[in-house]
N, C-alpha and C positions, 0 to 999 in steps of 0.2 A: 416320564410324563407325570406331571403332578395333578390327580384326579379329584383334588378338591377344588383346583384352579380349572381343572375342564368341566367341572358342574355348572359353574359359572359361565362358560366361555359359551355355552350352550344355551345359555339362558335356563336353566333349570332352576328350581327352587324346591329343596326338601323338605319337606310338613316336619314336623314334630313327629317322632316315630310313634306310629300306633301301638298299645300296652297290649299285654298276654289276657285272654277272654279266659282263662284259669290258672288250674294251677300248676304251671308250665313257667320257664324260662324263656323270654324272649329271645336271648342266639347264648349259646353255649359254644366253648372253645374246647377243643381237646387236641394236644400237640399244634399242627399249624395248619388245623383245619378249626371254620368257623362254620355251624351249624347256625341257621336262622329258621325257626318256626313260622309256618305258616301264616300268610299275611295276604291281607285283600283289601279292594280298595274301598280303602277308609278313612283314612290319614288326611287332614284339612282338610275334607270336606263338608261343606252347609247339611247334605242330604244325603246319606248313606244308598246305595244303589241294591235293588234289590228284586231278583227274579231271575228267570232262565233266557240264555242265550240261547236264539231258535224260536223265543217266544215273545218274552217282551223286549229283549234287545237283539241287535244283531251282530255279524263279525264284527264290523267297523268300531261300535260302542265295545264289544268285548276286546278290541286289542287297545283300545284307551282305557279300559278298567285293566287292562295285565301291565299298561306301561305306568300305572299310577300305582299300583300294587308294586312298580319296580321301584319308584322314588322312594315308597315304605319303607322296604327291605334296603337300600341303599343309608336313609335317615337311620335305620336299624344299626347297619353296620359304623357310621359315622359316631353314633351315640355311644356304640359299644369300644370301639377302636379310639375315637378322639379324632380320625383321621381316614379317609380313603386311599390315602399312600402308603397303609401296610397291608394292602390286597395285591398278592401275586397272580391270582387270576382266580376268574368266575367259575367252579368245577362244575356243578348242577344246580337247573330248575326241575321241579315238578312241580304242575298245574295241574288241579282239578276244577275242572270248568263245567258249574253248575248250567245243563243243558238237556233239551228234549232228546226221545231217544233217538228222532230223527237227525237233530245236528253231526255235522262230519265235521266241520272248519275248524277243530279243535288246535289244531297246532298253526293257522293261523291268528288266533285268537293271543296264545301263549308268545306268538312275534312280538306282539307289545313290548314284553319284560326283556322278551330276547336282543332285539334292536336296539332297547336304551341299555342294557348293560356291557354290549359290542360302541356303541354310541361315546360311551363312557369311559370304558377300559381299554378299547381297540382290540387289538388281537388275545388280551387277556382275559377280553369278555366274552369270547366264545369258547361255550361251555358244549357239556352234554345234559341232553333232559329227557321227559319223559311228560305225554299229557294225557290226561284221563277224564273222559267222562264221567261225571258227580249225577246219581239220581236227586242228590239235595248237598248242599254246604251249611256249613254253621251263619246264622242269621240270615240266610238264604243268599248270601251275597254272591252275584255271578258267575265269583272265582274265587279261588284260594291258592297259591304259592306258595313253595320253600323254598329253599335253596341253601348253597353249599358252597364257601367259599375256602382256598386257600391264602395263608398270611404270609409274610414276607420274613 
């Protein structure tokens, strides 16, 4: 499957990938695995999204902010690779999903990125993950994700 032609075929469009908020590496390779640092959604948007799921937003808005943090990390990988047809498959997400201590929908919410990278890759993009409640994220934003891919 050629997954720069299924981005397309979906009607997808990848921002410009969002840069490192320090002093970090955006995705690091080592053997044929590609680490990507944490990313949130940010990437083409007019108005950065900002507060707690459980409070100012809800599941709904939170798995649109984890599948817009997925185009990110996707625009990440494209930029870094030249290409999404040397991903052998999606290995790991982690989500931390800035949220009241009351929220539970956490791994709802994380469905966002999970959905478009199965959407994406098919059976390559089901991965294993992990999501965690955040008492705060950096810029306060929603969520935050990394993930963990291998290369072909």
């Amino acid at each position: 499957m050629d997954f720069d032609q299924r981005i397309i075929e979906l009607g997808l469009q990848l921002p410009i990938a969002s840069s490192p908020q320090g002093n970090y590496a955006n995705v690091v390779q080592t053997g044929n695995l590609l680490f990507v640092s944490g990313k949130g959604p940010v990437a083409g948007l007019a108005e950065v999204p900002k507060g707690k799921l459980g409070e100012r937003y809800s599941v709904e808005e939170g798995y649109q902010f984890a599948r817009l943090t997925g185009l990110d990390i996707l625009s990440a990988l494209q930029h870094e690779l030249g290409t999404l047809n040397k991903v052998a498959r999606v290995v790991k997400l982690q989500g931390f999903i800035n949220a009241t201590a009351q929220f539970e929908q956490h791994p709802k919410v994380l469905d966002g990125c999970s959905d478009l990278m199965v959407e994406v890759f098919g059976e390559r993009g089901l991965h294993a993950r992990s999501v965690f409640g955040a008492m705060s994220v950096r810029a306060n934003l929603p969520l935050v994700i990394d993930s963990i891919f291998e290369l072909i």
